[in-house]
C-alpha positions in Angstrom: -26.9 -49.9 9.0 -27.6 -52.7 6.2 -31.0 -53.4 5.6 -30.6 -56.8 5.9 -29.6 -59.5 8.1 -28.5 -63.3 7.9 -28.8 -66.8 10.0 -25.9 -68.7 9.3 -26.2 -72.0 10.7 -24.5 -75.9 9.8 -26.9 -75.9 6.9 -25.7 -72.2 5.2 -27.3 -68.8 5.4 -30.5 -67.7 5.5 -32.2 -64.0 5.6 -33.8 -63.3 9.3 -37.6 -62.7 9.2 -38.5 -59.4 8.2 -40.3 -59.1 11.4 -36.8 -59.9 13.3 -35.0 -57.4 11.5 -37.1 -54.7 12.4 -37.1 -55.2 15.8 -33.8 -55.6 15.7 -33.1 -52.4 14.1 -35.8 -51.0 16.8 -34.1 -52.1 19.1 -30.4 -51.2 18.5 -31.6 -47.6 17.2 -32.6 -47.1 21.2 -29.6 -48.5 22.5 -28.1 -46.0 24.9 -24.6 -47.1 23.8 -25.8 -47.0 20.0 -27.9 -43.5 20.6 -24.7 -41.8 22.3 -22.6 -43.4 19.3 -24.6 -42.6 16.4 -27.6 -40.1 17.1 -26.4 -37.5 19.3 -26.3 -34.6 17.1 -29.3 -35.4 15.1 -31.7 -32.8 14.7 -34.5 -32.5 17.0 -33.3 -34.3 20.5 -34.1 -33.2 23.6 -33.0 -34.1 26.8 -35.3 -34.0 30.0 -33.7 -35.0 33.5 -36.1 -36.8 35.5 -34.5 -36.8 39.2 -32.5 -38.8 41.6 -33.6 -42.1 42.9 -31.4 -45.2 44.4 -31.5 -48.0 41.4 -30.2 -51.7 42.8 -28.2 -49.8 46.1 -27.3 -47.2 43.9 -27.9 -43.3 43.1 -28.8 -42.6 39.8 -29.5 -40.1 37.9 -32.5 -40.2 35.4 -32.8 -38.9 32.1 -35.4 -38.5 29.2 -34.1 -38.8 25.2 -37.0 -38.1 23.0 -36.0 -37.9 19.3 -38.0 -35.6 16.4 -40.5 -38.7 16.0 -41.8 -38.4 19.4 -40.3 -41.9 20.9 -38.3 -41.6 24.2 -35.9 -43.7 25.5 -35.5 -43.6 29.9 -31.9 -44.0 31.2 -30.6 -44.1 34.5 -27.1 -43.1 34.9 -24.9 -44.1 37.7 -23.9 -40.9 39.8 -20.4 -41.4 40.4 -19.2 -43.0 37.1 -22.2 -41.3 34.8 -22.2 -44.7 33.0 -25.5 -45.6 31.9 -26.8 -48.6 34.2 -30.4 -49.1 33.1 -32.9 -47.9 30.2 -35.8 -48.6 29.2 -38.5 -48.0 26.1 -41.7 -48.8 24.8 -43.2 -49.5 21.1 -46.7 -50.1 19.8 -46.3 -53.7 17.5 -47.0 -52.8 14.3 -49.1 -55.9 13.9 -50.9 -56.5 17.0 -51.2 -52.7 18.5 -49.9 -53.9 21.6 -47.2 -52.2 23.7 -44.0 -53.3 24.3 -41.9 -52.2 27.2 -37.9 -53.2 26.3 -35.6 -52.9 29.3 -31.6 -53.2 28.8 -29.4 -53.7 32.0 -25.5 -52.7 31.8 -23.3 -53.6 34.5 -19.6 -54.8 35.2 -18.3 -51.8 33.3 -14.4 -52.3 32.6 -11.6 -49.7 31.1 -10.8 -51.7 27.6 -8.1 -49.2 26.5 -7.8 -45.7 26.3 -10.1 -44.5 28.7 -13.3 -46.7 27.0 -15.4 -48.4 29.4 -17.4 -51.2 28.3 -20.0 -53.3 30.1 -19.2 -57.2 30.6 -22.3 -57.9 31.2 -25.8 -56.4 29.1 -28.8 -57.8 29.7 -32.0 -57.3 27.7 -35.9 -58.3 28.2 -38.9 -57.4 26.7 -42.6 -57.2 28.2 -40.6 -59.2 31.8 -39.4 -61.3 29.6 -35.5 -61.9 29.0 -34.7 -61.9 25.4 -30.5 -61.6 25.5 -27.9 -62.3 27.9 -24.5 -61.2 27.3 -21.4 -61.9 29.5 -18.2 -60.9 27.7 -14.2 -61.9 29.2 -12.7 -59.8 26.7 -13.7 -56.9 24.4 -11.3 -54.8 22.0 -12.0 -51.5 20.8 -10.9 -49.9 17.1 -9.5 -53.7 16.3 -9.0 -55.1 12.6 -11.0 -57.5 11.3 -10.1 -59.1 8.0 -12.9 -58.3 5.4 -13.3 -62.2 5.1 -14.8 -62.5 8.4 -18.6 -60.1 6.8 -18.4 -62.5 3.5 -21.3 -65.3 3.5 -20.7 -68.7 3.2 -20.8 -70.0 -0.5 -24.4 -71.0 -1.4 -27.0 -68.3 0.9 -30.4 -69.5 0.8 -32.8 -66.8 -0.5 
C-alpha cells in the first residue's frame, strides 16, 4: 500500500488530508475482504469463534481476528455460504481519545468468474453514522488496466 493518496477533481490533483489517509489505511487494513486477502498468514493471528446467533433472518456464525497489536476485528459469516455478511471494529482517535466503532455490511454476493463471489452491495458507517455506500452492476476480477489509468493529471497541486 502507497503512503499516499490523491483528490482529483475539475481543478487537478490534490494530496488527501493526512488525517483521511490514515483512516483510510485503518480502515481498509480491517477490511474482512482485505484481512483474508493480504494478512492471513501474518504472524501472530488468532482466531476466536464467538457463537451462533440469527443476523437480519439469518444464521451466522461469529468470529474474532485479533492481530499481534492487540486490535480485533468481529465478523459474522453467513452459515450456508460462509461469506462474510457483517463486521465490525473499534479504534481510539488518535487526536481526541475517543472511540470509534466502524461497521461494514456486505450483501448481494454474486459469482464474478471462476468461482469468486463478490458483494454488489458494501455498506460502511462509523459511530451510526454512514460513511460509504457502494452498489456495483458489474465487477471484473484479475482484469488489465492500462498503466495510464494510476498516472496523475499534468500539474498535481502539492
Amino acid at each position: 500500500m502507497e503512503n499516499r493518496a490523491w483528490d482529483i477533481t475539475f481543478r487537478g490533483a490534490r494530496p488527501i488530508e493526512e488525517e483521511k489517509w490514515h483512516r483510510y489505511v485503518k480502515t481498509m487494513q480491517n477490511d474482512i475482504l482485505y484481512f483474508l486477502k493480504y494478512r492471513y498468514h501474518e504472524p501472530g493471528l488468532y482466531f476466536d469463534f464467538v457463537g451462533s446467533e440469527v443476523y437480519v433472518s439469518r444464521h451466522v456464525e461469529i468470529v474474532d481476528i485479533t492481530d499481534s497489536e492487540r486490535q480485533t476485528i468481529r465478523v459474522y459469516f453467513d452459515h450456508n455460504t460462509h461469506l462474510p455478511l457483517r463486521e465490525t471494529f473499534s479504534y481510539l482517535d488518535p487526536d481526541s481519545k475517543y472511540k470509534n466503532d466502524e461497521v461494514l455490511d456486505y450483501d448481494k454476493y454474486r459469482d464474478i468468474g471462476g468461482g469468486v463471489m463478490w458483494p454488489f452491495t458494501v455498506e460502511r458507517s462509523r459511530n451510526g453514522y454512514k460513511t460509504f455506500q457502494m452498489f456495483a452492476n458489474t465487477v471484473e476480477a484479475d482484469g488489465s488496466l492500462p498503466a495510464k489509468v494510476f498516472e496523475l493529471p499534468n500539474g498535481p497541486k502539492h
